[in-house]
C-alpha positions as CSV (number, residue, x, y, z in Angstrom):
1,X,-42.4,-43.7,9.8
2,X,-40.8,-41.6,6.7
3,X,-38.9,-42.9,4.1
4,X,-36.7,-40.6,2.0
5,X,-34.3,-42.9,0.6
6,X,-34.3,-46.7,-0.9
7,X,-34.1,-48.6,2.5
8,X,-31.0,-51.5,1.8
9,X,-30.8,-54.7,3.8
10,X,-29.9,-54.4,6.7
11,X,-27.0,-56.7,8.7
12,X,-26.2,-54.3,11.6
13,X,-26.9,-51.5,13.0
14,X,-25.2,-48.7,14.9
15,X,-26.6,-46.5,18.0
16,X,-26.1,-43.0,19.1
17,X,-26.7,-42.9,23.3
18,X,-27.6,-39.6,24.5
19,X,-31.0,-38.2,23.8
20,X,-31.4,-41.2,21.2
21,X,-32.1,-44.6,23.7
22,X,-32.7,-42.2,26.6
23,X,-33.1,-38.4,27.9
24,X,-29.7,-37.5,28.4
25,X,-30.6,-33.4,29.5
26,X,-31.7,-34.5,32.9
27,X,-28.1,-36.5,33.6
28,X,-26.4,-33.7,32.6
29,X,-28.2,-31.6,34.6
30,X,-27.8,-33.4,37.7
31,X,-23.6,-34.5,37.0
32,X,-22.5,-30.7,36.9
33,X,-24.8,-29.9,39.8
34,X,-22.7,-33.2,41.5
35,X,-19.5,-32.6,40.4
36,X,-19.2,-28.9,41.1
37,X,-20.7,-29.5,44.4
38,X,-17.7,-32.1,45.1
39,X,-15.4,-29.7,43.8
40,X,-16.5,-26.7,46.1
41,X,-16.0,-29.1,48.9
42,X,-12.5,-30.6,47.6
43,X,-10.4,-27.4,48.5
44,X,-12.5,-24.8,50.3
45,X,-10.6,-22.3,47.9
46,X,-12.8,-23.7,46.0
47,X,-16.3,-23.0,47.7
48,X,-17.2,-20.3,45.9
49,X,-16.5,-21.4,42.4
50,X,-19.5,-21.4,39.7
51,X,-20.1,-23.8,36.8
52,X,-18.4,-21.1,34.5
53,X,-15.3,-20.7,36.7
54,X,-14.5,-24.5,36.4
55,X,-15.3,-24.1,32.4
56,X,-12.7,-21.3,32.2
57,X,-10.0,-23.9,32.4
58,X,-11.2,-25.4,29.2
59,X,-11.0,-22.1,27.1
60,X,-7.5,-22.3,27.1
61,X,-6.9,-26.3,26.3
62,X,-9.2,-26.0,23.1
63,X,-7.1,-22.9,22.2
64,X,-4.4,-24.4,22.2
65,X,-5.4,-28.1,21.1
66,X,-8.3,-27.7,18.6
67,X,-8.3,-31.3,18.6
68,X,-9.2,-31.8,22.1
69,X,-12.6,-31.5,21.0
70,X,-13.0,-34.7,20.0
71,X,-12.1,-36.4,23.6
72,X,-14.0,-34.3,26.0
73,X,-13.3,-37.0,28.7
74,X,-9.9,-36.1,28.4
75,X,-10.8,-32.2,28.0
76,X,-12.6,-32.3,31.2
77,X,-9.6,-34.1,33.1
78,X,-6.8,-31.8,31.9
79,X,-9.3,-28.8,33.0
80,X,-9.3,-30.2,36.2
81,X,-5.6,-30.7,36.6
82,X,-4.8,-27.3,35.0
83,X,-7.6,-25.3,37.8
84,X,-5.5,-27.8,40.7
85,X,-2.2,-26.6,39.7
86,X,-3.6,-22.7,39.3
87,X,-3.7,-23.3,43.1
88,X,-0.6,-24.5,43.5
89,X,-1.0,-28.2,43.7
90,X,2.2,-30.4,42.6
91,X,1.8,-31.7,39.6
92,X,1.2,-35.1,41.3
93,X,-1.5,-33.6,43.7
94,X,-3.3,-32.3,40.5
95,X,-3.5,-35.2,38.6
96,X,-4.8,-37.2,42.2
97,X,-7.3,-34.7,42.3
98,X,-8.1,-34.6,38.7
99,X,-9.0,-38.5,38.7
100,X,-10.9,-37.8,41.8
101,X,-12.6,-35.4,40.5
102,X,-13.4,-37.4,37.3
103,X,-14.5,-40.4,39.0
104,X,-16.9,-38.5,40.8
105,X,-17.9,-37.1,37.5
106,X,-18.2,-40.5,35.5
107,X,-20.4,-41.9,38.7
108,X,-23.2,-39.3,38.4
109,X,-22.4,-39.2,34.4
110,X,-23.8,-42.8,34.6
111,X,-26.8,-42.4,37.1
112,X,-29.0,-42.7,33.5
113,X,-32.5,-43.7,33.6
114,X,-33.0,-45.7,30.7
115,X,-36.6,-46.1,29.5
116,X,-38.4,-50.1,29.5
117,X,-39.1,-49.4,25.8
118,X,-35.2,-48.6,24.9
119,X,-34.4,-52.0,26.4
120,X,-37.4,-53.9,24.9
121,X,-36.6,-52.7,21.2
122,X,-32.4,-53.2,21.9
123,X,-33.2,-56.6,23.0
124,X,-35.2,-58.1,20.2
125,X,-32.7,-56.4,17.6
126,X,-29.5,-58.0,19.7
127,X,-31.6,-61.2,18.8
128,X,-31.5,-61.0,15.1
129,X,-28.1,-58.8,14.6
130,X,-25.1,-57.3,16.1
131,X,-25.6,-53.3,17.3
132,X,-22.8,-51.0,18.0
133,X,-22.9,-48.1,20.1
134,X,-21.5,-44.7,18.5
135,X,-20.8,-42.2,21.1
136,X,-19.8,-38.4,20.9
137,X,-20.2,-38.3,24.8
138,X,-18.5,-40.2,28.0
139,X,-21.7,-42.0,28.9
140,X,-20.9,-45.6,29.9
141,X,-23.2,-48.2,28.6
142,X,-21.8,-50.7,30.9
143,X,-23.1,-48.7,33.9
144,X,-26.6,-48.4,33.0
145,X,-27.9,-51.4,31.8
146,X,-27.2,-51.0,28.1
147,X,-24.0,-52.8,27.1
148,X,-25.3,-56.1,27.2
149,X,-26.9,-55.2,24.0
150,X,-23.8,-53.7,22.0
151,X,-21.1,-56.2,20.1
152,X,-18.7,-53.2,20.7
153,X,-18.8,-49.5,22.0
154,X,-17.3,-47.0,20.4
155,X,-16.0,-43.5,22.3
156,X,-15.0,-40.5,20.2
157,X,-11.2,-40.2,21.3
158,X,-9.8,-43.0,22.1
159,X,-12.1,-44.7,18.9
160,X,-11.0,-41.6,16.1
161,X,-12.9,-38.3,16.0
162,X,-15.8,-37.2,16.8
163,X,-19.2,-37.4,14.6
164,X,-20.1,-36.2,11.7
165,X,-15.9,-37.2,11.1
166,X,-15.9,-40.9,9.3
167,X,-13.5,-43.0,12.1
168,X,-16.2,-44.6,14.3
169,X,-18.5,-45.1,11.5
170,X,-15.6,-47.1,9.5
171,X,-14.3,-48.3,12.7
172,X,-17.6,-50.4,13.1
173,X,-17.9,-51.7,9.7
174,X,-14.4,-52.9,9.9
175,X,-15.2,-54.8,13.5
176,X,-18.4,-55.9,12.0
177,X,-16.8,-57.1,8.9
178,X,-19.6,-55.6,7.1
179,X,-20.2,-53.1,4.1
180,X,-21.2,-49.6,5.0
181,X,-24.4,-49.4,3.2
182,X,-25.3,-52.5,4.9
183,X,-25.2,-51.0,8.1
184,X,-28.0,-48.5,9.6
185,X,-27.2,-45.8,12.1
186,X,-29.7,-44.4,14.7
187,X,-29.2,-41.2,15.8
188,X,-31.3,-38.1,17.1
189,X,-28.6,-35.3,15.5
190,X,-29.3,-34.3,11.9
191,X,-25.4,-33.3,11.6
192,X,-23.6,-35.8,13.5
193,X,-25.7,-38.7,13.3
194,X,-27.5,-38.8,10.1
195,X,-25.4,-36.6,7.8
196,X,-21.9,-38.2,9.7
197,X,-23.3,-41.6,8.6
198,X,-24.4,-40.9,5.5
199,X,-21.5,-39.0,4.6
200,X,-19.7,-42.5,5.3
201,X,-21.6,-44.5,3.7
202,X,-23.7,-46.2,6.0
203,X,-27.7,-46.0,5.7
204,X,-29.6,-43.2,8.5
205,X,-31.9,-43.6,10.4
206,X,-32.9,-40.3,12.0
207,X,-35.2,-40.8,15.1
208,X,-37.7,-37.3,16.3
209,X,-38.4,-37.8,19.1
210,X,-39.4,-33.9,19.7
211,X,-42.2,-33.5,16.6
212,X,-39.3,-31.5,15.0
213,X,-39.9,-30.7,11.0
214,X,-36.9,-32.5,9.0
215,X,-38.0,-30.0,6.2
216,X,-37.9,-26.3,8.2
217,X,-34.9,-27.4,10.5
218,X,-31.8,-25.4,10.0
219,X,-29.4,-28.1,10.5
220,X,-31.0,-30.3,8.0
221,X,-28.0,-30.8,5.1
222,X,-28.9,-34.3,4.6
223,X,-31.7,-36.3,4.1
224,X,-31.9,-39.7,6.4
225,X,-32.9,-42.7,4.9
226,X,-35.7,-43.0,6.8
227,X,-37.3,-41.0,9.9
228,X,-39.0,-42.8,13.0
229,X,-40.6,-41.1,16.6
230,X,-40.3,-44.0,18.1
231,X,-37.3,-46.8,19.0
232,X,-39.9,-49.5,18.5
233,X,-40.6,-48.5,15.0
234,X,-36.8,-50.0,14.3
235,X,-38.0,-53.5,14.7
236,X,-40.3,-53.0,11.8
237,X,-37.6,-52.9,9.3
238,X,-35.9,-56.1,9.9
């Protein structure tokens, strides 16, 4: 453990999901692998499309909508419709298919394996104070074992913008009823977790878990208030 900056009390704190409480490259891997394999088999006009011939369709949204961005459940969905209705679907059909599409999505999306440490340490900080989860992605905590833990979840889109941006950070201080500084973020990104939540005025704790150098890292902007490379460490500073 690395401290950086004078460490406040601490009343709550906030967690980012993917690759923070679990290894979120390996669920990834296996959703598109899923939902391109149900979409080959939705329309066999579809059989021989590729991972980057479904993407194409979401060139043109964030084109258009640079704001789309920050709901990329929404991005994916409209992507779907729009590639549905390129082949002549009603607009009906394509929104059908879209949900279809998404559900089968959102159920491999889900399919996380969450480690026994993640829901040791969440556990015994649940006991002593309310957590919030602070999202960027579509992961659902309820699906996976992990929203018994959380007060509230927060999703980037329907909750505000995405991190670094200040919404879900203020969002969760104002459900909290809490100051910002008495509030400590966990997070494994330098720019959205650490420098979002610092930027807002909320206390950062940046968690390594890959033996990276906060000093030689390029996306280092921001120092964290403290470092950690391991969850457990967090139940040292309560």
């Amino acid at each position: 453990m690395h401290f950086y900056r004078t460490l406040m009390p601490i009343a709550a704190m906030t967690f980012d999901l993917d690759d923070t409480l679990y290894d979120n490259v390996p669920v990834m891997d296996k959703t598109e692998q899923e939902t391109l394999a149900f979409i080959r088999q939705y329309d066999q006009r579809f059989n021989h499309f590729t991972e980057q011939d479904v993407n194409a369709y979401k060139t043109p949204l964030i084109e258009k909508d640079p704001d789309i961005f920050h709901d990329i459940t929404q991005w994916r969905w409209l992507a779907a419709r729009n590639m549905l209705l390129d082949y002549n679907y009603s607009e009906a059909k394509a929104q059908q298919g879209a949900d279809e599409i998404m559900a089968h999505f959102a159920y491999w999306r889900s399919r996380i394996m969450v480690p026994n440490n993640t829901h040791q340490v969440l556990s015994e900080l649940a006991q002593k104070m309310p957590l919030v989860a602070i999202t960027n992605g579509n992961a659902n905590p309820l699906s996976c074992g992990l929203g018994q833990y959380f007060s509230y979840i927060l999703k980037a889109g329907p909750d505000g913008r995405s991190k670094p941006y200040p919404d879900m950070f203020d969002k969760a201080a104002s459900l909290l009823n809490l100051p910002h500084q008495k509030i400590l973020h966990v997070g494994d990104h330098l720019v959205t977790d650490v420098e979002g939540a610092v930027r807002s005025g909320l206390q950062a704790c940046w968690i390594n878990l890959d033996n990276r150098s906060l000093f030689q890292d390029g996306e280092t902007r921001v120092m964290p208030h403290v470092e950690i490379t391991d969850l457990s460490k967090l139940t040292e500073l309560i």
